[in-house]
MARMARLUM-620774 format. One record per residue (C-alpha): residue in one letter; x, y, z. Coordinates in nm, 3 decimals, always signed. Each point is the difference from the previous one (the first is absolute). Last residue first. Example, Ala and Ser with C-alpha at 12.3 -4.5 7.8 and 13.67 -1.06 7.14 Angstrom:
ATOM   resn        c1        c2        c3
ATOM      s    +1.367    -0.106    +0.714
ATOM      a    -0.137    -0.344    +0.066
//
This chain:
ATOM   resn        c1        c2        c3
ATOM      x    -0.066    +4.583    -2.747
ATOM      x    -0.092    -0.163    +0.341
ATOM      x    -0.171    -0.291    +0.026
ATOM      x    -0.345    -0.063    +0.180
ATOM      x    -0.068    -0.423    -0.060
ATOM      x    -0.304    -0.056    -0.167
ATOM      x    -0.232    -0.240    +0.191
ATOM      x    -0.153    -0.307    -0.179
ATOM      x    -0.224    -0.279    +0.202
ATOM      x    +0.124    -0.275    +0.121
ATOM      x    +0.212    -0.244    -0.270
ATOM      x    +0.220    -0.093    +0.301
ATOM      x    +0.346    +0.019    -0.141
ATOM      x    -0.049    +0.350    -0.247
ATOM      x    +0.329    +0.066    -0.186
ATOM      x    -0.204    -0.046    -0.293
ATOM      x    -0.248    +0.210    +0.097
ATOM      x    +0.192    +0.287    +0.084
ATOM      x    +0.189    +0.003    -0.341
ATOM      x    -0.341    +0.034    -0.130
ATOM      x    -0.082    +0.310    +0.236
ATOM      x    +0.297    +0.164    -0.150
ATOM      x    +0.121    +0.267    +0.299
ATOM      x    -0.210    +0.282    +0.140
ATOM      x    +0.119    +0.347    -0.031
ATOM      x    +0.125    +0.267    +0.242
ATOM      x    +0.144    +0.312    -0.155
ATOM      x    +0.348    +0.108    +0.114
ATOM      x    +0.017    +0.240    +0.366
ATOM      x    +0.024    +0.332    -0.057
ATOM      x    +0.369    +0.084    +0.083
ATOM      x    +0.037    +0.096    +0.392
ATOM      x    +0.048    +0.325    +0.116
ATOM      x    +0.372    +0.097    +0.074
ATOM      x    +0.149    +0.018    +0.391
ATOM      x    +0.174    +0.311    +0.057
ATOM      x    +0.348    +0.001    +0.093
ATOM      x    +0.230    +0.098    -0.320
ATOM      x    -0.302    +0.220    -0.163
ATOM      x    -0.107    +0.185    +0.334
ATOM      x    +0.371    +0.087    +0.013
ATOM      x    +0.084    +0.113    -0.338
ATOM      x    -0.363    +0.185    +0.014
ATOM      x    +0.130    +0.162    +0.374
ATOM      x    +0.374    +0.098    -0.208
ATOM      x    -0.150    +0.192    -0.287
ATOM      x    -0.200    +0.214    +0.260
ATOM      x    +0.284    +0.043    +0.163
ATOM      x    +0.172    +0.136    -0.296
ATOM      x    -0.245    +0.214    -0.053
ATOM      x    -0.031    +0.153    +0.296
ATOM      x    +0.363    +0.043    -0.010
ATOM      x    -0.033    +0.175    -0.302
ATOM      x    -0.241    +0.275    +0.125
ATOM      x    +0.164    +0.046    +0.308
ATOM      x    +0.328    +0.114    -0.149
ATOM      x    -0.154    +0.155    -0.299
ATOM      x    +0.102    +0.075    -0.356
ATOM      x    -0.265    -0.127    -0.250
ATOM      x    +0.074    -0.356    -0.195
ATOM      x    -0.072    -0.290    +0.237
ATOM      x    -0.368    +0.104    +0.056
ATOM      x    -0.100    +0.363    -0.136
ATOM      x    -0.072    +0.240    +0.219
ATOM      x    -0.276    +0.153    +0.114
ATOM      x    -0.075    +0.347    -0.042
ATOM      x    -0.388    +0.050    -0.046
ATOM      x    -0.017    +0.120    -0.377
ATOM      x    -0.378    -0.029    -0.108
ATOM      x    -0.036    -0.325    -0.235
ATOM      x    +0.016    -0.055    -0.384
ATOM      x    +0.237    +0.274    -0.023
ATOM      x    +0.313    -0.221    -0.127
ATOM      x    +0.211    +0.044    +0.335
ATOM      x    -0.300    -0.007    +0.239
ATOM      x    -0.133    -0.370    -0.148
ATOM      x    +0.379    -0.076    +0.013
ATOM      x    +0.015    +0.101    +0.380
ATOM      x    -0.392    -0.155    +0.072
ATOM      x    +0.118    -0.334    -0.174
ATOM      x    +0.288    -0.053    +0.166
ATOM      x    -0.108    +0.061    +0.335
ATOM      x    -0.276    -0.236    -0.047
ATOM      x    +0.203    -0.284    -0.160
ATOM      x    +0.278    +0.020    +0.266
ATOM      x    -0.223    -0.024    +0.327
ATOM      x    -0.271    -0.193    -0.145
ATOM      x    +0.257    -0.267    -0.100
ATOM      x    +0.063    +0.003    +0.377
ATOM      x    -0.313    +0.010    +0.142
ATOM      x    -0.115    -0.287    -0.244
ATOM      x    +0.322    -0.223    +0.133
ATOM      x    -0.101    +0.059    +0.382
ATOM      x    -0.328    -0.089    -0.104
ATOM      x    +0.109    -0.365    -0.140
ATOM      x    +0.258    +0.002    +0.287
ATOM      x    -0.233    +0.000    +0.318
ATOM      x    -0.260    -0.203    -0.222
ATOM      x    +0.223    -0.285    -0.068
ATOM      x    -0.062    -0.182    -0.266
ATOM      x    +0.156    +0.223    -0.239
ATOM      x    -0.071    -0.064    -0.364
ATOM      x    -0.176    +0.333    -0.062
ATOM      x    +0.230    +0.198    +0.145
ATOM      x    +0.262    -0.150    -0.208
ATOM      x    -0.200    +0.103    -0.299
ATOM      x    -0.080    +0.324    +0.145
ATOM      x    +0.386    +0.086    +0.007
ATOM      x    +0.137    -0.131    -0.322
ATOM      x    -0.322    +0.190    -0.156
ATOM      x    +0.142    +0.321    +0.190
ATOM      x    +0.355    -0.036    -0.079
ATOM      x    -0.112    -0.087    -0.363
ATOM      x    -0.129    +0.351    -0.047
ATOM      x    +0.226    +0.200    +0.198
ATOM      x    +0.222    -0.179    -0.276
ATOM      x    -0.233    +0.157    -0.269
ATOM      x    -0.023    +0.344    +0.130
ATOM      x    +0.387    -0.020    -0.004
ATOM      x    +0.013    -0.133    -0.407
ATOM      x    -0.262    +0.262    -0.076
ATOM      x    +0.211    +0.314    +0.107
ATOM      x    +0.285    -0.183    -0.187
ATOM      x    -0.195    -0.070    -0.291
ATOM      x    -0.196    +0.396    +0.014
ATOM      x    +0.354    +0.169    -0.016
ATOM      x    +0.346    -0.129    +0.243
ATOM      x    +0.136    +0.335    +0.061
ATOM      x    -0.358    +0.236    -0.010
ATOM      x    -0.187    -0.296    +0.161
ATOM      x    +0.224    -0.046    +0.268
ATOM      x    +0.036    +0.334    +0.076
ATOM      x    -0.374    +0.020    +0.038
ATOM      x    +0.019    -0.301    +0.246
ATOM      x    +0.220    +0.176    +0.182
ATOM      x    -0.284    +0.213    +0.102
ATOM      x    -0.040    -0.076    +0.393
ATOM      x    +0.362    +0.034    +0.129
ATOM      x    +0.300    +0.054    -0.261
ATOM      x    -0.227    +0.228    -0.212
ATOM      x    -0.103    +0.221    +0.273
ATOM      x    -0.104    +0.291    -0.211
ATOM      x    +0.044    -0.028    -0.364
ATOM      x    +0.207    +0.307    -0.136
ATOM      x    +0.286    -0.078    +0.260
ATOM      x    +0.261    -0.165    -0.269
ATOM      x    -0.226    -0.314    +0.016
ATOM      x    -0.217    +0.143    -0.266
ATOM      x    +0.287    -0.047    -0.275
ATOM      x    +0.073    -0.341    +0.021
ATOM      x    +0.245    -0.150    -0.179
ATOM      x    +0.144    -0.232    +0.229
ATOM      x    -0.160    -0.348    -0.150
ATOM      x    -0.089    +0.148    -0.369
ATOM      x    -0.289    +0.196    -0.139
ATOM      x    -0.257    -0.263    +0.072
ATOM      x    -0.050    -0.252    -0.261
ATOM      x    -0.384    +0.057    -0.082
ATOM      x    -0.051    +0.354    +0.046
ATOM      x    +0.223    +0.122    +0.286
ATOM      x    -0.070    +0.368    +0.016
ATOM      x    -0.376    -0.040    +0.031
ATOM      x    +0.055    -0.174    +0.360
ATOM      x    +0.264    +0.281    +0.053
ATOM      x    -0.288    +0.267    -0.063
ATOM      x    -0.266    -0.207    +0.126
ATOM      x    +0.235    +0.033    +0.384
ATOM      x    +0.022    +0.360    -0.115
ATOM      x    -0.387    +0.033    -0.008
ATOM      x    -0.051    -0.167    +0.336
ATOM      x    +0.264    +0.191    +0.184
ATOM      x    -0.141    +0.375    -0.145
ATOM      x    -0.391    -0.162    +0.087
ATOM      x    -0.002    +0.211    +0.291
ATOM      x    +0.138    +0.309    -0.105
ATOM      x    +0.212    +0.073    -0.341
ATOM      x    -0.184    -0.241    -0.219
ATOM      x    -0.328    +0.156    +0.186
ATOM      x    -0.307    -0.110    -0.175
ATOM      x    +0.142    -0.209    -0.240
ATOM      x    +0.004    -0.281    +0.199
ATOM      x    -0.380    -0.034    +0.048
ATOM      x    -0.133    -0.281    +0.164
ATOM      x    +0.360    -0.089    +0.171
ATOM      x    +0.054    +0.372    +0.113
ATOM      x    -0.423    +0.025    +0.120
ATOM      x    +0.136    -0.292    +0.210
ATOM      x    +0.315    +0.112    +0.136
ATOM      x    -0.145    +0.372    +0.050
ATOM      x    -0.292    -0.171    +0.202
ATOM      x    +0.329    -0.109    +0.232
ATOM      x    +0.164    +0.319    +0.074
ATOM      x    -0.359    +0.145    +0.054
ATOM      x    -0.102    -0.246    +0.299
ATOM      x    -0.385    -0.022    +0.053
ATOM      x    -0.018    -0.164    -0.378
ATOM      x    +0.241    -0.301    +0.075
ATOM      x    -0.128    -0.036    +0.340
ATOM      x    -0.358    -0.072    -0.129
ATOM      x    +0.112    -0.228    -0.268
ATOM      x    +0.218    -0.211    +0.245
ATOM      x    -0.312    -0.048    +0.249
ATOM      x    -0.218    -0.086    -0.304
ATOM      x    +0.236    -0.293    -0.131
ATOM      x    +0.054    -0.104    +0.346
ATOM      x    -0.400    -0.045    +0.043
ATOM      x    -0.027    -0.155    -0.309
ATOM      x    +0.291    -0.250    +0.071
ATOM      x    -0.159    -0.069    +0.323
ATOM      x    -0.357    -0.079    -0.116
ATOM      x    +0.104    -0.177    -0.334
ATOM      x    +0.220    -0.275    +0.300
ATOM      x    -0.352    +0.012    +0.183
ATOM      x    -0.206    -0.134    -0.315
ATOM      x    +0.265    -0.194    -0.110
ATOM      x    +0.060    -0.228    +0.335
ATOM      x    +0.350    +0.049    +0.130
ATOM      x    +0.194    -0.347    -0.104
ATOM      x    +0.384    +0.125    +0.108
ATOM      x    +0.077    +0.061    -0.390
ATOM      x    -0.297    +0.273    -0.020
ATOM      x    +0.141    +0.160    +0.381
ATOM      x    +0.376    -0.053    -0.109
ATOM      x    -0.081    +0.215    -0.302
ATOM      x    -0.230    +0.272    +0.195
ATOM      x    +0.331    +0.022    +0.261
ATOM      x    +0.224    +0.036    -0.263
ATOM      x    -0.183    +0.248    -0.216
ATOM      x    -0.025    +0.210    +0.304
ATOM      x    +0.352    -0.016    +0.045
ATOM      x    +0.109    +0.100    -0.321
ATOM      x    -0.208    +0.304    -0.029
ATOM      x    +0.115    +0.138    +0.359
ATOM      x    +0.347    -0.080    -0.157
ATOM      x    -0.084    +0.223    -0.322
ATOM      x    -0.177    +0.271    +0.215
ATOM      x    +0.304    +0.072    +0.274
ATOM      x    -0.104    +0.272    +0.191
ATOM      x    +0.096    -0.074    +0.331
ATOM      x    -0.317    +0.041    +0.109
ATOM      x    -0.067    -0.208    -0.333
ATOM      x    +0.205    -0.334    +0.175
ATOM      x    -0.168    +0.022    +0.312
ATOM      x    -0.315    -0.077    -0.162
ATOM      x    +0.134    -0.272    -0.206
ATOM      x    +0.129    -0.153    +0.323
ATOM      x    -0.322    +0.000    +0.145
ATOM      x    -0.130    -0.096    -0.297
ATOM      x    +0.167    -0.323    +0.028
ATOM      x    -0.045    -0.050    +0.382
ATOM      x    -0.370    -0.013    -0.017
ATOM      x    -0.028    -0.219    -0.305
ATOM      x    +0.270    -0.237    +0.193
ATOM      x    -0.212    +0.009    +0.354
ATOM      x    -0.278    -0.078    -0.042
ATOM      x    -0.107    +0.070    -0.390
ATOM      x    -0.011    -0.319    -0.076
ATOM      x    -0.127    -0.144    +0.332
ATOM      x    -0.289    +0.320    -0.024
ATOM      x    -0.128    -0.159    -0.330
ATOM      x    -0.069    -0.286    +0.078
ATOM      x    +0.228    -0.294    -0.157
ATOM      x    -0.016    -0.249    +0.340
ATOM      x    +0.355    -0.092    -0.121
ATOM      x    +0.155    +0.361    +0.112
ATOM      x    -0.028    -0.108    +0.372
ATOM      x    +0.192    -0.302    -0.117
ATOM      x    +0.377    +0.197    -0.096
ATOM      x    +0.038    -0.009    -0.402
ATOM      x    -0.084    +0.366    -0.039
ATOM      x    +0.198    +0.113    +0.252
ATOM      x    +0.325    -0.191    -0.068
ATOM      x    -0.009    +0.076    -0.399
ATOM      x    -0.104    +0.361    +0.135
ATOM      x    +0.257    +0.089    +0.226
ATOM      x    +0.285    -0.111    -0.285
ATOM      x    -0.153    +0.246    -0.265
ATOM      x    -0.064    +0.257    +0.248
ATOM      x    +0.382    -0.016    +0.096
ATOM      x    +0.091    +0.037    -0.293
ATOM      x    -0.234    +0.311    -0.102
ATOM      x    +0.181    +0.166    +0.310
ATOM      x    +0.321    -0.067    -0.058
ATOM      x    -0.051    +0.275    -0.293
ATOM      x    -0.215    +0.247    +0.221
ATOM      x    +0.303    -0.036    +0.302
ATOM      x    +0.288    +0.205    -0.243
ATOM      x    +0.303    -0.019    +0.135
ATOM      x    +0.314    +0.206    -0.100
ATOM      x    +0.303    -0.081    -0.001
ATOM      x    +0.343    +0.212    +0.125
ATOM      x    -0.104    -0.022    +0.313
ATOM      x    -0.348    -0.109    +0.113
ATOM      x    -0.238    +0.280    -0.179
ATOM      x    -0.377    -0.063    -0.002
ATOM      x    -0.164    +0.039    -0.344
ATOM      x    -0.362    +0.051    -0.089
ATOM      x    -0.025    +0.399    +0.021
ATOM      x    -0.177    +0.026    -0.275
ATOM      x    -0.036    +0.346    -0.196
ATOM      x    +0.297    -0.144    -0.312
ATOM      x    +0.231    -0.070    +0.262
ATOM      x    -0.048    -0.006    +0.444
ATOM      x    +0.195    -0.080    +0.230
ATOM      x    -0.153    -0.205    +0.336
ATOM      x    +0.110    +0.045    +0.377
ATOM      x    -0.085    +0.366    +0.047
ATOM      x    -0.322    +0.035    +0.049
ATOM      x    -0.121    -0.380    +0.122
ATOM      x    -0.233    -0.129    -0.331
ATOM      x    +0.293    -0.253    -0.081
ATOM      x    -0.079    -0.140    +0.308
ATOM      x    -0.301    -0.146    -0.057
ATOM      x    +0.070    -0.107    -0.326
ATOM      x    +0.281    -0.172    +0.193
ATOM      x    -0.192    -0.160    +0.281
ATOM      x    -0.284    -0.147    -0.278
ATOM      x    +0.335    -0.148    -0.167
ATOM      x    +0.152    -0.164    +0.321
ATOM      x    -0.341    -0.125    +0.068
ATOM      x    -0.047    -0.189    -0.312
ATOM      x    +0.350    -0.173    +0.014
ATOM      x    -0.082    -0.117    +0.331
ATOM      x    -0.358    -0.124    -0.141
ATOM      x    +0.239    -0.176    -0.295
ATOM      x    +0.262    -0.163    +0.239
ATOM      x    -0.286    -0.229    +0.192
ATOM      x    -0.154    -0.119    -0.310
ATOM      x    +0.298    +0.025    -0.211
ATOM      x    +0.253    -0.157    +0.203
ATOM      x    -0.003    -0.367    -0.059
ATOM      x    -0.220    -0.028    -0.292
ATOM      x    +0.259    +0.193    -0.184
ATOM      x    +0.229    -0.237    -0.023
ATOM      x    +0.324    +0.187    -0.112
ATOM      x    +0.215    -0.073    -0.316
ATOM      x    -0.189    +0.300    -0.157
ATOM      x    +0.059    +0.225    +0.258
ATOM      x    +0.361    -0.063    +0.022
ATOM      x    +0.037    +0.033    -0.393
ATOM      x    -0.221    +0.362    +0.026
ATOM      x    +0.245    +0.102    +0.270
ATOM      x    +0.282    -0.049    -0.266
ATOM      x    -0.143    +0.156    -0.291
ATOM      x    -0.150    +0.328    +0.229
ATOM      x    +0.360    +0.048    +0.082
ATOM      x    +0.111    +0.011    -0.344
ATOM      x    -0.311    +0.152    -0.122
ATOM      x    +0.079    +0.314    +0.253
ATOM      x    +0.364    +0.029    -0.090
ATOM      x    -0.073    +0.004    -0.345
ATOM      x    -0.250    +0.255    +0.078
ATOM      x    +0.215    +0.248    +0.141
ATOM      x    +0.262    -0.078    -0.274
ATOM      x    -0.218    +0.018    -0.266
ATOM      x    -0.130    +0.382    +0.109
ATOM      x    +0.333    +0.133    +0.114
ATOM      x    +0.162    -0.123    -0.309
ATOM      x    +0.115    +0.312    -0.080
ATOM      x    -0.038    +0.223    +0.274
ATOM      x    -0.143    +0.347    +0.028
ATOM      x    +0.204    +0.326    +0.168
ATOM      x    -0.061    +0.203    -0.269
ATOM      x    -0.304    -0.133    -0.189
ATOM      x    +0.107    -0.130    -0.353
ATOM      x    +0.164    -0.310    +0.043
ATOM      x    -0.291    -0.101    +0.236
ATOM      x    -0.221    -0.072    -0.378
ATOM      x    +0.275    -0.332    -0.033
ATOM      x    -0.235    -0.123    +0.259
ATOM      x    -0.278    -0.019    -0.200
ATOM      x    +0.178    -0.276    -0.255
ATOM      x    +0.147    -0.214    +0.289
ATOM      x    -0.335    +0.014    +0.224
ATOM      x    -0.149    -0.119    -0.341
ATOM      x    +0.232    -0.299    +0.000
ATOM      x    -0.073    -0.099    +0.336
ATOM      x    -0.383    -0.003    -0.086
ATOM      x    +0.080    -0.211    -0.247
ATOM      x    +0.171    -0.238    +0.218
ATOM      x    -0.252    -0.006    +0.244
ATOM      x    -0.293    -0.047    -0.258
ATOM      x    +0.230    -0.350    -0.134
ATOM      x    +0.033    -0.150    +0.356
ATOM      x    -0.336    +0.067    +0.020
ATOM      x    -0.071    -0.191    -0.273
ATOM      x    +0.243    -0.287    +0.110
ATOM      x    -0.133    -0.012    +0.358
ATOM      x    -0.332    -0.041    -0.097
ATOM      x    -0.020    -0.223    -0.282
ATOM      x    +0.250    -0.223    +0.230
ATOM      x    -0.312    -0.065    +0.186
ATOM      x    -0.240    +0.043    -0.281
ATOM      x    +0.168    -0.274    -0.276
ATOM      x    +0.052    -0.247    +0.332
ATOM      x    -0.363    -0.017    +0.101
ATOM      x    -0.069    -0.398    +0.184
ATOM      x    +0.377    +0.040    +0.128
ATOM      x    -0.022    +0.368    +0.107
ATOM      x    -0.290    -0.065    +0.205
ATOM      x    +0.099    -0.311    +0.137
ATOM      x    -0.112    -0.335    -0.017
ATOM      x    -0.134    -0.224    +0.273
ATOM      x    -0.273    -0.197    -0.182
ATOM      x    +0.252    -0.037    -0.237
ATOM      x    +0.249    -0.133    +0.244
ATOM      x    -0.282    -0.243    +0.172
ATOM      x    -0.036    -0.172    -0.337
ATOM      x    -0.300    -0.006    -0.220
ATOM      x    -0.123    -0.265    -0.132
ATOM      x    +0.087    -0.198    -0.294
ATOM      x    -0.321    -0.086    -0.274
ATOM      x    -0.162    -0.346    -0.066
ATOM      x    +0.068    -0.113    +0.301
ATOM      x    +0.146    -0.346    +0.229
ATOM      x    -0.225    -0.119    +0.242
ATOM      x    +0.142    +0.063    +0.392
ATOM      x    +0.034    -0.255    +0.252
ATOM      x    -0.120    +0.129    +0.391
ATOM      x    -0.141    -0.335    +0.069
ATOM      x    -0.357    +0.126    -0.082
ATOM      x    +0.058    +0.140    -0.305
ATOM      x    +0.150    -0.355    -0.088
ATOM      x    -0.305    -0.185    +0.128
ATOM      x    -0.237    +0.229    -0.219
ATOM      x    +0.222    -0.113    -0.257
ATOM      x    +0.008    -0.331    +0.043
ATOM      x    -0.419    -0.044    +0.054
ATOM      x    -0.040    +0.175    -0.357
ATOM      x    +0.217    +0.146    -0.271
ATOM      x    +0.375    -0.172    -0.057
ATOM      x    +0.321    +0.165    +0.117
ATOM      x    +0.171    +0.235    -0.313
ATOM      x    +0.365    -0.137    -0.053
ATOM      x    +0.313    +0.169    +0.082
ATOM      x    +0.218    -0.300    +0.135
ATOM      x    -0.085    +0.066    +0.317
ATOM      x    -0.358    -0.029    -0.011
ATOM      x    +0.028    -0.298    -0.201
ATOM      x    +0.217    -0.166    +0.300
ATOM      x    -0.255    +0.120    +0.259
ATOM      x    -0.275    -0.112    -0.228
ATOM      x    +0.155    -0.367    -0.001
ATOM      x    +0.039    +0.006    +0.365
ATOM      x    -0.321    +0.069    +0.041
ATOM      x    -0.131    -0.282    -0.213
ATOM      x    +0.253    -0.250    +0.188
ATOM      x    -0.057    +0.053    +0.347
ATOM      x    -0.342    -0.223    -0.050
ATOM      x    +0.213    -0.264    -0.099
ATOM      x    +0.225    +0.005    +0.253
ATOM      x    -0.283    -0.002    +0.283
ATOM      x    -0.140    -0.274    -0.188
ATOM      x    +0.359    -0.240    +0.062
ATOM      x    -0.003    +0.154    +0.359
ATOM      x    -0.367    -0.159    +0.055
ATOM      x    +0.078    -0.333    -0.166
ATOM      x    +0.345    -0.022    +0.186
ATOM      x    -0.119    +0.013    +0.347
ATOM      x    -0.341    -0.216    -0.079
//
């Protein structure tokens, strides 16, 4: 009885040890009783299609969007270097000012893009999920303290009817340009926090709405129009990105829209901007006199510009052409192809951007990413919309190329957060493939116990 019962306990082995060994060598386990038996004992059924491993389900930013992370480092690589070579050209304008430099111009902001370069790299090789949320409120406060300050008889110096600068040495600082930084980084932590995730109205606007125009308010006391501009289109972008409901988002953005019209017509020196960019031929020798000469060297560079150094306007008949109009000198030395080529890499710097924004998985860095782009694409676009007279002049500069301490290093930082948010971010996942069901007649015949049939899910 011994040997009968351990000869049938042999046998019975021998089916499942036959599907073991077909399991191993690659082949598909039969339908039916074996398979459910095989689910059971934790043996998997070879598929149609390979899933995904835990590294791609793990990838990085900058791994999953290659072309627009080194997009952005390349093209603004390129808008530095330009704007190096048009500190070069104005600078050679010093010669004739007694007392004036040279190179004063390219050498100042040589220096600056040189140290911007390097803190950019450290930024960029820095998890920002580390310090931002706590680091980005501190950031916040330092700037609300210094617009406060600035406002202190006394402390600030003003140019051009501002008085936006605070002197530390031989530099100047100027708090309004940290400031739209530090917005940018405030917001991606305040609008990801979960008080904002009920989506009413008063979480939105509690307390990042509140603190943004803030700021823009203590920015035109100052008065500083063009950065009062740029932060209010900062804080109504990161609101639409951050999920604000449409009908309250269209309430805001009218309301700011109304508030800037009214202070534009109670303050003369800014209804002349206006009625300047509606009519420049007003006053060529009053208020429009910067906006017509800035057409003047636009017209004076046709298609191929009139050569890189050959400017004429830059000899002190266009006013502040190495700060907010170098643009025009670019046009009149490079033409329409070179004023086209730098609209165009703005361009791609933006797309390169979004597109990265759009891939991040991580909301911190997804709106951290938006603010950025935001940042350069905005202030771009209002200093060339001022240069060609398709916008009122408001004095901002333009990224990477104007001269500017602050300015630059703004940029540069701003450069150096997308870098970051790009190297450490987790990337969304690729839609997953198609599901389809396998050959029901290749089913059948693998069919053992001639039950009833059942499609198998496959993946495509």
């Amino acid at each position: 009885m011994t040997g009968s019962s351990a000869t049938k306990g042999s046998r019975a082995a021998l089916p499942a040890q036959r599907e073991r060994e077909k399991a191993r060598s690659g082949e598909a386990a039969p339908r039916g009783k074996g398979v459910e038996s095989s689910h059971r004992s934790g043996s998997s059924v070879r598929s149609s299609a390979p899933k995904s491993s835990p590294a791609v389900r793990g990838q990085k930013l900058k791994d999953s969007a290659p072309g627009s992370y080194h997009l952005v480092w390349i093209v603004s690589s390129i808008l530095l270097a330009i704007g190096l070579c048009m500190m070069l050209s104005i600078s050679m304008t010093s010669v004739v000012n007694p007392g004036g430099e040279r190179f004063g111009y390219v050498r100042d902001q040589g220096l600056t893009a040189a140290v911007g370069i390097v803190l950019m790299v450290m930024l960029s090789r820095t998890d920002y999920r580390r310090w931002l949320r706590g680091g980005s409120l501190a950031v916040l406060a330092v700037a609300v303290f210094a617009l406060l300050v600035i406002h202190i008889p006394g402390v600030s110096e003003s140019e051009g009817g501002a008085a936006s600068w605070i002197p530390l040495g031989p530099v100047t600082f100027q708090p309004s340009e940290f400031a739209k930084l530090a917005l940018v980084m405030a917001g991606a932590h305040l609008l990801t926090s979960r008080r904002r995730q009920c989506g009413d109205f008063r979480a939105m606007m509690m307390p990042f709405g509140l603190v943004g125009f803030l700021m823009c308010g203590l920015v035109l006391l100052e008065p500083d129009l063009g950065t009062a501009v740029i932060i209010a289109g900062l804080v109504l972008g990161l609101l639409y990105v951050g999920g604000m409901r449409l009908s309250h988002w269209l309430a805001v953005a009218g309301g700011s829209v109304g508030l800037a019209l009214l202070l534009v017509t109670t303050n003369p020196e800014r209804k002349s901007r206006v009625l300047a960019f509606l009519d420049p031929g007003a006053d060529p020798y009053g208020a429009s006199f910067q906006l017509s000469q800035s057409l003047v060297a636009l017209g004076r560079g046709g298609w191929l510009g009139v050569g890189p150094g050959q400017s004429v306007q830059k000899f002190s008949y266009l006013p502040k052409a190495h700060t907010d109009m170098v643009f025009a000198i670019l046009g009149e030395e490079l033409g329409l192809l070179g004023a086209a080529l730098v609209i165009l890499l703005f361009g791609i710097l933006a797309m390169a951007t979004w597109r990265l924004a759009r891939q991040c998985r991580d909301p911190l860095g997804r709106y951290l990413l938006a603010g950025c782009g935001m940042l350069i694409t905005l202030q771009a676009v209002v200093n060339i919309g001022g240069v060609i007279g398709a916008m009122p002049l408001t004095g901002v500069p333009l990224p990477f190329m104007s001269f500017g301490r602050n300015s630059l290093l703004v940029m540069l930082f701003a450069i150096g957060l997308i870098l970051s948010v790009s190297r450490w971010a987790p990337a969304r996942q690729a839609p997953a493939p198609a599901k389809r069901y396998e050959n029901v007649t290749s089913l059948d015949r693998r069919r053992r116990d001639r039950g009833a049939r059942s499609a198998r899910l496959g993946t495509g």
